[in-house]
KETOR-822860 format. One record per residue (C-alpha): x, y, z. Coordinates in pm, 1 decimal, always signed. Layout:
# residues N
+----------+----------+----------+
|        X |        Y |        Z |
+----------+----------+----------+
|        X |        Y |        Z |
...
+----------+----------+----------+
# end
This chain:
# residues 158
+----------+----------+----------+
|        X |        Y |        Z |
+----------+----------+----------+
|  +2897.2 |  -1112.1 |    -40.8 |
|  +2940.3 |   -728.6 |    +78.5 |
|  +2644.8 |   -571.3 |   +231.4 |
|  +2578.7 |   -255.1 |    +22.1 |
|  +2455.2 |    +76.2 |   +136.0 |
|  +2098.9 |    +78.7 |     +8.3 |
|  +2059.9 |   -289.4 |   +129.1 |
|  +2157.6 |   -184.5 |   +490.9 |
|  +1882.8 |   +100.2 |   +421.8 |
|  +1620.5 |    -89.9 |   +318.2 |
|  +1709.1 |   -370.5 |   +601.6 |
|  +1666.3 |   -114.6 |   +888.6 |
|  +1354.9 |    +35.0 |   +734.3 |
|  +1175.9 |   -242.2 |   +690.8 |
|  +1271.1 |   -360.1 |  +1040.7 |
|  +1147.7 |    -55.0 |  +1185.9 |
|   +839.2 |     +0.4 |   +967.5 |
|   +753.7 |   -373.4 |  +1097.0 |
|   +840.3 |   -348.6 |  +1451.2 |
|   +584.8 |    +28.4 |  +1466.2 |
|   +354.2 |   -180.5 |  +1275.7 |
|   +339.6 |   -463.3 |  +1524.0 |
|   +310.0 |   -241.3 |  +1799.5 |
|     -7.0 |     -7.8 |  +1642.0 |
|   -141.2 |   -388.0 |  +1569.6 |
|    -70.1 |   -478.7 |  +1932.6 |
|   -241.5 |   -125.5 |  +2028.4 |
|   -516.7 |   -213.3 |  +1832.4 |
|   -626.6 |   -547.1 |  +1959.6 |
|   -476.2 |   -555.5 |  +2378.2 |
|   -525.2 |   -151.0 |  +2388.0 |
|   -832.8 |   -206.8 |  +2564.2 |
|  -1196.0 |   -186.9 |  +2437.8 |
|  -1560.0 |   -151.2 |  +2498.3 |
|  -1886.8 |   -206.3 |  +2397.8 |
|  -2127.7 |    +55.7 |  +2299.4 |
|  -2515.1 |    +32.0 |  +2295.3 |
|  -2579.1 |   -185.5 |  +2004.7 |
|  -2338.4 |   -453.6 |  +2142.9 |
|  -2014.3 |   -356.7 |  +1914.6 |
|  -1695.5 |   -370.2 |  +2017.9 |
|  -1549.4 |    -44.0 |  +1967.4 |
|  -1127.9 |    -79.6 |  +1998.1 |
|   -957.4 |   +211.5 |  +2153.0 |
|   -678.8 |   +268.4 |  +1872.7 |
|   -859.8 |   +265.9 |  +1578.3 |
|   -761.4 |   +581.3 |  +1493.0 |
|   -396.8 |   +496.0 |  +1572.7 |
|   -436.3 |   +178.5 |  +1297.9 |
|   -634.1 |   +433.2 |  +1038.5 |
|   -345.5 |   +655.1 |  +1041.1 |
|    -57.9 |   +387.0 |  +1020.1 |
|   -238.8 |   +252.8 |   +720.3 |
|   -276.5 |   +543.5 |   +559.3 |
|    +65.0 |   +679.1 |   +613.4 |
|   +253.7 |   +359.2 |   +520.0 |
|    +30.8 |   +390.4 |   +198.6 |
|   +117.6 |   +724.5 |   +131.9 |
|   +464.2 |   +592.7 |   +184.6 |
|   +501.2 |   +345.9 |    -71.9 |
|   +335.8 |   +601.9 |   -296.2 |
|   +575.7 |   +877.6 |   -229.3 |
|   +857.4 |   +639.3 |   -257.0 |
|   +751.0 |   +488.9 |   -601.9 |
|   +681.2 |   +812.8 |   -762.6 |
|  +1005.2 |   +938.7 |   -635.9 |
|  +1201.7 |   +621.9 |   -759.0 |
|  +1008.9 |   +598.3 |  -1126.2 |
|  +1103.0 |   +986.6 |  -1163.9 |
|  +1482.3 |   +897.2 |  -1050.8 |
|  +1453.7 |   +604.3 |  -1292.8 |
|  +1332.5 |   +796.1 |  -1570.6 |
|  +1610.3 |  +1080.9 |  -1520.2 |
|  +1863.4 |   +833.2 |  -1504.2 |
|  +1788.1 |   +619.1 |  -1814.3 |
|  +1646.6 |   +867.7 |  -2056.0 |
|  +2022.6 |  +1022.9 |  -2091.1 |
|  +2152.1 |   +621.8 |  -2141.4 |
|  +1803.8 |   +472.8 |  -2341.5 |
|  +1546.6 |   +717.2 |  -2426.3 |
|  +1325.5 |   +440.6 |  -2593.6 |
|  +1378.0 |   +254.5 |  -2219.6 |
|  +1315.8 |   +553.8 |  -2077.7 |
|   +944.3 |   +570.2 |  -2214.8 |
|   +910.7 |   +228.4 |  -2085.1 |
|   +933.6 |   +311.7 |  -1775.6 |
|   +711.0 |   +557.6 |  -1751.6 |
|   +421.8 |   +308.1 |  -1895.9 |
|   +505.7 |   +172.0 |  -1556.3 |
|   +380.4 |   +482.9 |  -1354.3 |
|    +56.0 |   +567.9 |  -1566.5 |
|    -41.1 |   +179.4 |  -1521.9 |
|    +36.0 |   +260.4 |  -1112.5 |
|   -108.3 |   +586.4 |  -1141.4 |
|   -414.6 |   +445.0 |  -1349.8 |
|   -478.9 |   +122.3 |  -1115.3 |
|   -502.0 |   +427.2 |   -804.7 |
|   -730.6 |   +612.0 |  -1021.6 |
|   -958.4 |   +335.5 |  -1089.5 |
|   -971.6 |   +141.8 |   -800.4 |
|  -1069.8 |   +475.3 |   -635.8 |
|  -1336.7 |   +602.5 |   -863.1 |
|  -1492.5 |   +234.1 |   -838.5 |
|  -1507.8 |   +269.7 |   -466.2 |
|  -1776.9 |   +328.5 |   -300.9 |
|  -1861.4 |   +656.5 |   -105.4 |
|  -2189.3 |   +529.9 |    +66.3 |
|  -2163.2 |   +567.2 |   +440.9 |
|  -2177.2 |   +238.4 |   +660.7 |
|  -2454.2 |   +227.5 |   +883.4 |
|  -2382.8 |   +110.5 |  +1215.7 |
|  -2078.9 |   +294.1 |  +1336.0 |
|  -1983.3 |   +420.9 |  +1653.6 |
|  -1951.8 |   +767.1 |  +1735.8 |
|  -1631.9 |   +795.7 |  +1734.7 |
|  -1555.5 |   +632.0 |  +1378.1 |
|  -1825.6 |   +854.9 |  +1213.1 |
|  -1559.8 |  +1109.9 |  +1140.0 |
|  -1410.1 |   +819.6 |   +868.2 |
|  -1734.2 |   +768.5 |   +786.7 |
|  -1727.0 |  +1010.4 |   +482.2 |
|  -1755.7 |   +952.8 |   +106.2 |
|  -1356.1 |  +1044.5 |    +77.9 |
|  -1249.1 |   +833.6 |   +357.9 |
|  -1452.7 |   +555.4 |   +236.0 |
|  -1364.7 |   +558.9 |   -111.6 |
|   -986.4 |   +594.6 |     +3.4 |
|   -954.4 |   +304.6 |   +221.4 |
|  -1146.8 |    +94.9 |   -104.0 |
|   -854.6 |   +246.7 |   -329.9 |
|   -609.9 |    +79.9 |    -73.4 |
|   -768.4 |   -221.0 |    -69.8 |
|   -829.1 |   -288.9 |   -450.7 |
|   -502.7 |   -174.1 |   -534.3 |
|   -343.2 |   -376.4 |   -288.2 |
|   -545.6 |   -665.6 |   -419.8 |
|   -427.3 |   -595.4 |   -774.0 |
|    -87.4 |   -559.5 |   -703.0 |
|    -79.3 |   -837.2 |   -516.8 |
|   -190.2 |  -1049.3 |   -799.8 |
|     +7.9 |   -886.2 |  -1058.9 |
|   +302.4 |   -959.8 |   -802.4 |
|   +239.1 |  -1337.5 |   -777.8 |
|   +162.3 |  -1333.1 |  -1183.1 |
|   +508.7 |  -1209.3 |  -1248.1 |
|   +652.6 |  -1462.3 |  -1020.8 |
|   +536.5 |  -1718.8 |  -1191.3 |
|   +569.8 |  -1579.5 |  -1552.9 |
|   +933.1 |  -1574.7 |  -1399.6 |
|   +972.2 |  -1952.6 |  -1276.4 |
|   +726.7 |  -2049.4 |  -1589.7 |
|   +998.9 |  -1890.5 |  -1856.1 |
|  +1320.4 |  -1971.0 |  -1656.6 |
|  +1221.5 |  -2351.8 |  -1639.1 |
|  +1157.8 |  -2353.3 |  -2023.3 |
|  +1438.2 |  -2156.8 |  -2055.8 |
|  +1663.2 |  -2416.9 |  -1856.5 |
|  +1582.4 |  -2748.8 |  -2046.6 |
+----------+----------+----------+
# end
């Protein structure tokens, strides 16, 4: 089997994407850390992991807005009716983002260090609960489809 262009692409990305996110995890936990006057331990790259989450979420967003549009373009001249399908892909994306961050919360933990009070904001906050919840929901929908998938091609098979 040849090795095509986009799958040597998408190899080396993901290899380097995981090896940068090893390292800001290493970082994170051996980086060193301290404890402040309530007895927390307060890491010395969590900035450095903030930021990598963020921007590999910003990432994947980019990337499947870019690829849906590219989609779109390049079946509505083949399928227009397939076309419109695949945009009911996007607004479900672009809806699950939407909801999961209006139902985030925006109220301020109490308890944080100095230092981490500057993510400590309503946007921040309901940001990183956007991430999460949509990460949980796609995760599900992921493992739903997978075995929709093994469900219909055993039926399919007898």
């Amino acid at each position: 089997m040849a090795v095509t262009g986009i799958r040597k692409v998408s190899s080396y990305t993901l290899l380097i994407l995981g090896a940068v996110s090893v390292a800001v995890f290493l970082a994170f936990f051996f980086g060193g850390s301290e404890m402040n006057d309530k007895g927390n331990v307060v890491y010395n790259f969590t900035d450095l992991l903030l930021y990598w989450a963020y921007a590999l979420f910003g990432v994947t967003v980019l990337a499947t807005l870019f690829f849906a549009f590219k989609g779109f373009v390049g079946s509505f001249a083949r399928n227009p009716k397939s076309a419109v399908m695949s945009v009911s892909g996007l607004v479900a994306f672009i809806a699950i983002l939407g909801i999961s961050y209006a139902i985030g919360s925006g109220e301020p933990i109490a308890g944080m260090n100095a230092d981490a009070q500057k993510f400590n904001t309503p946007g921040w906050l309901k940001l990183t609960d956007m991430w999460l919840y949509s990460t949980y929901i796609l995760f599900t929908l992921s493992v739903l489809a997978a075995l929709w998938g093994a469900i219909n091609k055993a039926l399919l098979n007898r």
